[in-house]
C-alpha positions in Angstrom: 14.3 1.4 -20.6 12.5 3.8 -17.9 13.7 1.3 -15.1 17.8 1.1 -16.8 18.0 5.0 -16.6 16.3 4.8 -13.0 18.5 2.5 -11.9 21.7 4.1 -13.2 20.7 7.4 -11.6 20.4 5.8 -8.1 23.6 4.1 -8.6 25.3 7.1 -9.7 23.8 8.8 -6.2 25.0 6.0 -4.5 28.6 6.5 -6.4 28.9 10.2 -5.9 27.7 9.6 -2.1 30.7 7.2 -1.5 33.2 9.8 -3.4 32.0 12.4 -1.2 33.1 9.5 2.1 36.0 8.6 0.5 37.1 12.4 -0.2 36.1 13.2 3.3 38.3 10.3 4.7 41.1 11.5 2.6 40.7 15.2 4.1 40.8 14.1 7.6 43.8 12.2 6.9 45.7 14.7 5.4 44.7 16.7 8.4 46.4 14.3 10.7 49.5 13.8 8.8 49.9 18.1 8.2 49.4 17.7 12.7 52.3 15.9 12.7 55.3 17.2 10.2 58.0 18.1 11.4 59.0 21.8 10.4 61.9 20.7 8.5 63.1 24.6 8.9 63.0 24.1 12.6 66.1 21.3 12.2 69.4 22.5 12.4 72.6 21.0 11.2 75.4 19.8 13.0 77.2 22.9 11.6 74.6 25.1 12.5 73.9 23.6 15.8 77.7 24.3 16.6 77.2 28.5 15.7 74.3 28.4 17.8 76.7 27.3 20.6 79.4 29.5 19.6 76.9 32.4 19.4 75.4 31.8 23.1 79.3 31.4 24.6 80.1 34.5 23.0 77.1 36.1 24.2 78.0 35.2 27.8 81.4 36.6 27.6 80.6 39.9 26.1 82.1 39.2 23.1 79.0 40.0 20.9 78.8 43.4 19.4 74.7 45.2 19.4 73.7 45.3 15.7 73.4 49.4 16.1 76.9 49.2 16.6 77.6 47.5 13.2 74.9 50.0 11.8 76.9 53.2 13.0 79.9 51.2 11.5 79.0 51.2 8.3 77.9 54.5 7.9 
């Protein structure tokens, strides 16, 4: 009986050991994959790539007005 419970300890080191691998694989791959995502806020649409455009045009003709502007506007 002594030599059962024996046993099943060192298997159970043995079994928390290989979680404890396993985990630490898992972790390093998460790691790699979180590297390499793409900021899916940094994507613009075609729509939005378009005002971009627009905005940059109208920024070389003049045609954009300076946000204190709009602030003295409003009030």
């Amino acid at each position: 009986m002594k030599i059962k419970i024996i046993s099943d300890i060192m298997n159970g080191d043995k079994l928390e050991k290989k979680l404890f691998e396993e985990l630490n694989f898992i972790k390093k791959q998460l790691g790699e994959i979180k590297e390499h995502m793409v900021d899916i806020d940094s994507l613009l649409t075609a729509e939005e790539k378009e005002l971009v455009f627009r905005s940059f045009e109208n920024e070389v003709r003049g045609k954009l007005v300076p946000l204190k502007k709009l602030e003295e506007m409003r009030l």
